[in-house]
LUMKEDREN-879294 format. One record per residue (C-alpha): residue in three letters; y, x, z. Coordinates in pm, 1 decimal. Each point is the difference from the previous one (the first is absolute). Layout:
SITE resn        v        u        w
SITE  ALA        Y        X        Z
...
END
This chain:
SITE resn        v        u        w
SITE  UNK      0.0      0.0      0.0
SITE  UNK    333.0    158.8    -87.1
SITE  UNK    307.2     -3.9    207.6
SITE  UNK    298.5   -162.2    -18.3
SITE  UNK    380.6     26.3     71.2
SITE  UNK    166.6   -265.0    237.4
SITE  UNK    362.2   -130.3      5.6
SITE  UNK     75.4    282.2    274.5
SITE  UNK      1.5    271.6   -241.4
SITE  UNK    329.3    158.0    -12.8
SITE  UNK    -70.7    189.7   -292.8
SITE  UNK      8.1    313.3     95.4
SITE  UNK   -243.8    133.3   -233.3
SITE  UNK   -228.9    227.9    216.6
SITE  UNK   -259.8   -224.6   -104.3
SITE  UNK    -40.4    100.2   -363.5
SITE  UNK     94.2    329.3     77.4
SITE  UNK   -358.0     15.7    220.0
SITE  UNK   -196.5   -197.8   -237.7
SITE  UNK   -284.0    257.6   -185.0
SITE  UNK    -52.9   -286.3   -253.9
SITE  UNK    339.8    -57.8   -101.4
SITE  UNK    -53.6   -410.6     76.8
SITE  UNK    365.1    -47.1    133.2
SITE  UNK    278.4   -121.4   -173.5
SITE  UNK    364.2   -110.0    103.7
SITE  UNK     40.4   -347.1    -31.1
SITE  UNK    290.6   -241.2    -37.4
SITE  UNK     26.9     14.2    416.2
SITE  UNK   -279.0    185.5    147.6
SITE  UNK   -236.4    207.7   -151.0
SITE  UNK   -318.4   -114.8   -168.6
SITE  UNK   -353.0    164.4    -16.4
SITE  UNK   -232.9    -95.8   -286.1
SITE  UNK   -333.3   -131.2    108.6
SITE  UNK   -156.6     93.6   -302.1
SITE  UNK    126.4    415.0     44.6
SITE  UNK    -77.0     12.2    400.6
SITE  UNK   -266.8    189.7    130.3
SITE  UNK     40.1   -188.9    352.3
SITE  UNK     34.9    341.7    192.3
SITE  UNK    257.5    -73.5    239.0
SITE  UNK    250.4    264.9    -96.9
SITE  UNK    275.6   -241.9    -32.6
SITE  UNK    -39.3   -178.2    317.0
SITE  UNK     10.5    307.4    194.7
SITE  UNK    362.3    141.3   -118.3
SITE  UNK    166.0   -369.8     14.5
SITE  UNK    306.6     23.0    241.0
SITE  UNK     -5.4   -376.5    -26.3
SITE  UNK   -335.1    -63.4     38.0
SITE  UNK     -2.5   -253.9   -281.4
SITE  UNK   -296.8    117.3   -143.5
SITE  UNK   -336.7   -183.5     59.6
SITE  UNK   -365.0    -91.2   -138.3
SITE  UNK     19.0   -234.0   -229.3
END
């Protein structure tokens, strides 16, 4: 199950900047990872400042 960006992201970007797969993307108003691309490690999760990142 991939993860997935909540409405607390304050889109800093240290997300994609941690992700090996390259599955983040900055959206409109948060960022956005592609389910399809993830490789559900975690990476992401574990750099938010925000802790908006979750499983899915």
């Amino acid at each position: 199950m991939a993860y997935v960006i909540g409405d607390s992201c304050v889109q800093c970007g240290a997300c994609a900047a941690q992700c090996p797969a390259e599955a983040i993307s900055e959206g409109a108003d948060k960022y956005e990872i592609n389910a399809d691309v993830c490789v559900d490690c975690g990476s992401c999760a574990d750099v938010c400042p925000a802790e908006a990142i979750s499983e899915a």
